[in-house]
N, C-alpha and C positions, 0 to 999 in steps of 0.2 A: 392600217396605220394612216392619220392624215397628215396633212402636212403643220399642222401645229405640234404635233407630237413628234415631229422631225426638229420644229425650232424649238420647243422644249429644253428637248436634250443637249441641242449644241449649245443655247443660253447655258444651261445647266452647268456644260461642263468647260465654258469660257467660265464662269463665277467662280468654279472649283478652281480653275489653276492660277485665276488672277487673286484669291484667296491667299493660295499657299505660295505665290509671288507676294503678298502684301505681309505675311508671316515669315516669312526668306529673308529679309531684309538684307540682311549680310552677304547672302548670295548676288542679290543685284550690284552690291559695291564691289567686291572680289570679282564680277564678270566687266568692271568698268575697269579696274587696277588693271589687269593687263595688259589691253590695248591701249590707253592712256602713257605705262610705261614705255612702247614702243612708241610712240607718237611724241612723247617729249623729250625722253631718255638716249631712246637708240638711234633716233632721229636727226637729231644735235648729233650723234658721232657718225653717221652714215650722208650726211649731207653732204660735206668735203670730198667725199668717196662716190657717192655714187651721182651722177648729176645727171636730170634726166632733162632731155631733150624736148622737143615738139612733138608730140607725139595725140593723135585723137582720145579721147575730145576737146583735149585742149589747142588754143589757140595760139598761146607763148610760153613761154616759160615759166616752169612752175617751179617751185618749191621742193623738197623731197616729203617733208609733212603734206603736201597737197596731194601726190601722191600715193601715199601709201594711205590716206583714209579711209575709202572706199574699200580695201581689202581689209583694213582693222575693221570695218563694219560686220564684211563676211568672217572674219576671226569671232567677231561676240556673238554671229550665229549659229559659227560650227560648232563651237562649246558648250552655249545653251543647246543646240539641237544633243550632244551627245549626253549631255547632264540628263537630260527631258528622257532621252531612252533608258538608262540609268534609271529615273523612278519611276519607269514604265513598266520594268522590269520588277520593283519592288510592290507596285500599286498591281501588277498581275495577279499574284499570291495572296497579300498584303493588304491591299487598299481596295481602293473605289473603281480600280479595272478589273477587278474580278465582281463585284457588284455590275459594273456598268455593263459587263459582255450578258449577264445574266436577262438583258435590257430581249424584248423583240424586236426590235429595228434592228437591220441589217447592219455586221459586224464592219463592214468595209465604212458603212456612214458613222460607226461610230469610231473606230479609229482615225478616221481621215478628220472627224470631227476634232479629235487630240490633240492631230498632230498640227491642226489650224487653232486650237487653245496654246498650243506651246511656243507657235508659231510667233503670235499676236506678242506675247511676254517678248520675245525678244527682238520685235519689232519697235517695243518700246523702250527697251535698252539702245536700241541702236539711235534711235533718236534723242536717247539723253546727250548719247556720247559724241553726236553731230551737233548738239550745241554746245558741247564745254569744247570742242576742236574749233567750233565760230567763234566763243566768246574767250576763248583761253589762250588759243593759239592762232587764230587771224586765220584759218580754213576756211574762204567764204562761198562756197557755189550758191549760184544764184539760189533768189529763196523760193521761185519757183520748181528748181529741182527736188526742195524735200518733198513737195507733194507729187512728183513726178515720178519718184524713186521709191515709194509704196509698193507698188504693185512689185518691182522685184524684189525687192525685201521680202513681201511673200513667198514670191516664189522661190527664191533663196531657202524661204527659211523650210517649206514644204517638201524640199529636195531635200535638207542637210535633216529634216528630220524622219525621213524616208528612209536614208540612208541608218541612222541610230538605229528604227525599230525594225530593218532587216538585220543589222546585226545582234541588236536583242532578241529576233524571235529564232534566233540560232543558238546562243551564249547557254550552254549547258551548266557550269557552276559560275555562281553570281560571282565569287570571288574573283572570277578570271577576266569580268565586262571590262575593270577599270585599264589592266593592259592590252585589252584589244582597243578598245578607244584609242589610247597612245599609242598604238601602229598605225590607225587610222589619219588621226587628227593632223600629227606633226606632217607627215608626208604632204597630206591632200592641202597643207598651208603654205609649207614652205616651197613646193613643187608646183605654184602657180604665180600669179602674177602679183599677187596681195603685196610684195613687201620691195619688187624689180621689175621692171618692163621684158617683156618679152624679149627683145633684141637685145638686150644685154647677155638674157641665159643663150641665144642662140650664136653669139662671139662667142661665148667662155666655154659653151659644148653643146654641140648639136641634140646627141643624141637625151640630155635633161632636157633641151628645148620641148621634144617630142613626145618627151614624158608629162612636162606641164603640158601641151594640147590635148594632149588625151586626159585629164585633171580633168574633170567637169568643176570641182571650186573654182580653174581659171576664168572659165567661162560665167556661172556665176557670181564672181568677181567685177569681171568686166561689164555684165549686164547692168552692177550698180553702179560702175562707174559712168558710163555710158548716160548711166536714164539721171544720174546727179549733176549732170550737165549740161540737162533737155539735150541730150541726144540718144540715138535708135542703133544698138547694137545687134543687126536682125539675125545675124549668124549664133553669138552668145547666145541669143536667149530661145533660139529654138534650140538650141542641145543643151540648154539647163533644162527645158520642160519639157523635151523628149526625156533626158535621165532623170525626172521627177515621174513622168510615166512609170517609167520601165519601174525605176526603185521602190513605187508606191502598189505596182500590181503585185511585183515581188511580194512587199513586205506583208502587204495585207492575205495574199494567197497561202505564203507560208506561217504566218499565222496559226500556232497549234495547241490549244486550251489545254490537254493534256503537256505538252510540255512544262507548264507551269505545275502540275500535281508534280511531277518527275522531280521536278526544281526544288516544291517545297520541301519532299521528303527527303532529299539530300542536307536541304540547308537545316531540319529538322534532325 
């Protein structure tokens, strides 16, 4: 194989997923509605209550909407990322990932291919919703930050969708993805820093404190917050790309073609 038949395929199947993102339509507004509603909604009733202090990378005092943006950022990745495994799941059987494994390029370069097509979509969600939070709700980090805060975004979204396709390549009846999701999702959102500062869970109770540190979302969390306001959180972001390692050898090693025959004949 050369390396044109390498970029091939990932063109290939970046066109494929920004396709059925341009066919989605609806999907992209419904993945904007809910962080949006906490940002303007629960926002306004959480501001009087929770008040956050100085705290890095900020310089003075912030806002509670300043705050929690950067975690609704990782909120519209963790959903996209778990949607994305969801019709990874169905595109197995189903679609164009049972055509694509059919592919001779090695299976690790095409999934990892995937999961940087799925990635990229909600990389571009995330930046809608970073300007309607500038222009809608006065959110302003520097404008330097948005192009500073790419690369985690990435790699946010490479973990969280590492994360999906190790629990897709386990999900035995498809009917059951959607509640394991919701064990996943809710914990790994509300149990990190997305929505309260650290030290506020670590007054209220030590032992959730210790829980969100061991969260990798907290840490990819913080890496966006961090790089959103040209600064370098070098702890974060080496244990989000250590557990995008780990998640990514996982998911790609357990990876098992036969499990999909199994799949279908059930749902058959």
């Amino acid at each position: 194989m050369t390396p044109r038949d390498y970029w091939y395929c990932f063109v290939g199947v970046q066109k494929r997923e920004w396709l059925r993102f341009w066919q989605q339509r609806t999907r992209f507004a419904s993945a904007l509605v809910r962080p949006l509603l906490w940002l303007v909604v629960f926002a306004a009733g959480f501001r009087m209550v929770l008040g956050v202090s100085i705290i890095p990378p900020y310089v003075t005092y912030i806002t509670y909407e300043t705050y929690i943006v950067p975690g609704l950022c990782g909120m519209i990745i963790l959903f996209n990322s778990m949607q994305g495994a969801l019709s990874m799941v169905y595109d197995r059987e189903l679609g164009s990932m049972r055509v694509l494994l059919t592919s001779p390029l090695p299976r690790p370069f095409l999934l990892l291919t995937k999961l940087l097509a799925m990635g990229s979509v909600s990389v571009a969600q995330v930046y809608v919703f970073l300007l309607i939070a500038r222009w809608g709700v006065g959110v302003r980090p520097p404008l330097e930050g948005y192009l500073a805060v790419l690369p985690a975004l990435l790699l946010a979204s490479l973990m969280l969708g590492a994360l999906g396709l190790l629990i897709a390549t386990w999900i035995k009846q498809l009917e059951n993805f959607a509640g394991v999701m919701n064990f996943v999702i809710f914990p790994m959102f509300f149990l990190s820093s997305a929505l309260y500062p650290l030290w506020r869970m670590q007054e209220a109770s030590p032992w959730i404190y210790q829980l969100c540190l061991l969260n990798p979302f907290t840490h990819a969390v913080e890496t966006l917050r961090f790089a959103l306001y040209l600064q370098w959180n070098g702890e974060a972001a080496t244990i989000t790309l250590a557990t995008t390692l780990v998640l990514a050898t996982l998911a790609i090693g357990g990876f098992r073609p036969q499990r999909t025959r199994l799949l279908g004949m059930r749902i058959n």
